[in-house]
Structures are given as C-alpha cells and as structure tokens.
C-alpha positions in Angstrom: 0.0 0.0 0.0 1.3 3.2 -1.3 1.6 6.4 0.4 -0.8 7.9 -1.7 -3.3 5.7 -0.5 -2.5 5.5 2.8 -3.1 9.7 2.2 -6.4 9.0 0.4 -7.9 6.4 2.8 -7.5 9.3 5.4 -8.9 12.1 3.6 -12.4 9.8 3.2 -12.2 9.1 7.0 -12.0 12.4 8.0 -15.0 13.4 5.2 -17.3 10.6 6.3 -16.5 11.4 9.9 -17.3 15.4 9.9 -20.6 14.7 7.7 -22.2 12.7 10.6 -21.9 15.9 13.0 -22.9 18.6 10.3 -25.8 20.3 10.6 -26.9 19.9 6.5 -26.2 16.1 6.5 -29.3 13.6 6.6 -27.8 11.7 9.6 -27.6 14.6 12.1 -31.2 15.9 11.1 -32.1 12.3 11.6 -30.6 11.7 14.9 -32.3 14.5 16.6 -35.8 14.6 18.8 -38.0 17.1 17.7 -41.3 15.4 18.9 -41.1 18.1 21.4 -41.2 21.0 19.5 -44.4 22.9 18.0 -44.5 22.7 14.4 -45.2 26.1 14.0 -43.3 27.9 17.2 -44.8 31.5 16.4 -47.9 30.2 17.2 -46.4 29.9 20.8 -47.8 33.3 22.2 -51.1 33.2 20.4 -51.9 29.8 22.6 -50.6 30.7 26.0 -52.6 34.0 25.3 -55.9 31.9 24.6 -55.0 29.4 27.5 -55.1 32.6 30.2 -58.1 34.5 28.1 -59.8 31.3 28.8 -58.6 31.0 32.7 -59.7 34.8 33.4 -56.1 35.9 33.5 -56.9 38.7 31.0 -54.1 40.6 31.8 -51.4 38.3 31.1 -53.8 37.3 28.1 -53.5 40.8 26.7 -49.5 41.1 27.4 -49.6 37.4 25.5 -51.6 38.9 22.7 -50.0 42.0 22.6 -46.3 39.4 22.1 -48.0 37.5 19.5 -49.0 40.5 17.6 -45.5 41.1 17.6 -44.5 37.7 15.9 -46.9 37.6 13.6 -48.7 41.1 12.6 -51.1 40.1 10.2 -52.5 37.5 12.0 -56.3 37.8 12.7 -56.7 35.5 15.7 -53.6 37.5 17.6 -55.9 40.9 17.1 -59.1 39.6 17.7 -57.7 38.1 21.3 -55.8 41.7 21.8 -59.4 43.3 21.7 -61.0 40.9 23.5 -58.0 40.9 26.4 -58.5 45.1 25.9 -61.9 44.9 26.4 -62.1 42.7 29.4 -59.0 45.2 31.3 -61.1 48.0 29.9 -58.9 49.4 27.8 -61.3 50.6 24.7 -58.4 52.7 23.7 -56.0 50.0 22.8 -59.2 47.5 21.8 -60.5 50.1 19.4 -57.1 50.4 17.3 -57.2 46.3 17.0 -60.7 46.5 16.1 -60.0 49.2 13.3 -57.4 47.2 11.9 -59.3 43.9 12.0 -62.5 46.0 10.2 -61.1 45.7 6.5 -59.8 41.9 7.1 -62.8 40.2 8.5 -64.9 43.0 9.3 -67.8 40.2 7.6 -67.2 37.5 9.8 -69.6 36.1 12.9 -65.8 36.4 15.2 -66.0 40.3 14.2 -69.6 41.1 15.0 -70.0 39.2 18.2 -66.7 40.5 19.7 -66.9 44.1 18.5 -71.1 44.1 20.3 -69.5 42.8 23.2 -67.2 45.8 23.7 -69.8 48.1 22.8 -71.6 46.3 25.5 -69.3 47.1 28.2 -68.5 50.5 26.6 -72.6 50.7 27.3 -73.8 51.6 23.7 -76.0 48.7 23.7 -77.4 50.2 20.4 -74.4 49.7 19.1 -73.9 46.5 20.7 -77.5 45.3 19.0 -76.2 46.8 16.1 -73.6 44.1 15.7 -75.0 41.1 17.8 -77.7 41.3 15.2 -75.6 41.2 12.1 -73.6 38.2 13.9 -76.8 36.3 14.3 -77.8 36.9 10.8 -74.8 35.5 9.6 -75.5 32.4 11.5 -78.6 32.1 13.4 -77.5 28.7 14.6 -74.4 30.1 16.6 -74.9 29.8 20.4 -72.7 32.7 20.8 -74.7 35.4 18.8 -77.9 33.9 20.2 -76.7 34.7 23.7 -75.1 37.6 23.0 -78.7 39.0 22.0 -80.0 37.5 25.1 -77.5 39.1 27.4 -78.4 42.6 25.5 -81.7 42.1 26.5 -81.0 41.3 30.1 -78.8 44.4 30.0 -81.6 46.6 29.2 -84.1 45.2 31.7 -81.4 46.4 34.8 -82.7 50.0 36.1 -79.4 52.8 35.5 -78.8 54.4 38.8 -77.0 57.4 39.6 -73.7 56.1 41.8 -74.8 57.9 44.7 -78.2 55.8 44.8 -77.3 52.6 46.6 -75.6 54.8 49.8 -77.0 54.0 52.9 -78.3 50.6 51.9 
C-alpha cells in the first residue's frame, strides 16, 4: 500500500467522519428529537394567550396577545384576542385600534360582530352592541354565541341605570 493511499484512505475518513456531525447532513437531522417541538413555534404566544383568556387571566392574556402580535402582525386570531384581552381590562383605547385594523380583514365574519357588540356592550352603547350582535346572528342564526349575546343585551336593558350615589345608605 502506497503512500498515496494511505493519504487518500485518510482524507475519506475524516469526510465521512465530519458529515455525521454537520448540521446539512441527513444523519444529524435524523438523529435528533424534535417530537417536542411545536411545528409552527410562532404560534407559541397566540396559545398561551388563549390558554389565560380562557382562565380569566386577562391581563397576562393581553401582554400574551399583545407578544404574539409582535411575531406575527397580520395575524387575525392575535388581534381579535388583543381586543377581547383590551376589552375585558377595559382598555377601549387599545381594543379600538385592534378592532379598526381587524375591520377591512374580517370585518364580515360572525368572530368580528360578536366580539366588536360585546365591547360596545361594556362600553354601554347597547345600540351599538344590538347593532352588531344582530348582524352576527344573521350571519348564522344557529351560533350559540350570537344567540346569547342577544339574550344578554336584553337582560342588559331590563337592569334599572342608577346614579352612583343611589345605593348609599343601603
């Protein structure tokens, strides 16, 4: 065996050898455990930000929201829970810019309608909040939500408006 070959023989060792620890090989992307890891990891914020919306933690649902707007700007879902998180801390200020932007992208959707009455609701335009909750249950009469959204108006308006000073002495 020749010296070039003894030259070669080590130059295809040491190829073979750094290919199994390179990143753009098949056998390292092979070897290593994903089953962990979201598929789409922007998505992270969005869900941890529905998981506290859902537990009543609607301030760290808004912060959540407000992170996932970040990641991914366009996304309808991250604005619609922004509003919702804004609405429920009562800030109208920062739910009204989400709604204006979410106007022209579904602006024609149940999601829109139901979400927007509600903040009216709170806001205590419940004309406004009819307004909406009716278009939303006209777009699908079937949807529970919209259904009870115009119940709740109408409970709303049955409940007598006092003055704060009213109920002192009670």
């Amino acid at each position: 065996m020749g010296p070039m070959r003894v030259v070669l023989g080590f130059i295809l060792v040491t190829a073979l050898a750094s290919c199994e620890t390179s990143p753009f090989s098949d056998v390292f992307s092979a070897t290593q455990d994903t089953s962990n890891r979201s598929y789409y990891q922007d998505e992270d914020p969005l869900v941890a930000a529905k998981i506290q919306f859902r537990e009543g933690n609607y301030g760290r649902a808004y912060k959540l929201f407000d992170k996932a707007i970040d990641v991914t700007p366009e996304d309808p879902a991250a604005w619609l829970g922004f509003a919702a998180a804004s609405d429920m801390l009562n800030r109208f200020d920062k739910a009204d810019v989400a709604y204006r932007k979410l106007k022209p992208i579904i602006g024609n959707r149940i999601e829109f309608h139901n979400n927007y009455g509600y903040s009216l609701l709170l806001r205590g335009d419940l004309r406004g909040a009819r307004k909406h909750f009716i278009k939303a249950y006209e777009i699908d009469p079937s949807n529970e939500r919209a259904a009870n959204n115009l119940e709740m108006l109408r409970n709303s308006i049955n409940y007598v408006k006092r003055s704060p000073g009213d109920l002192q002495g009670i």
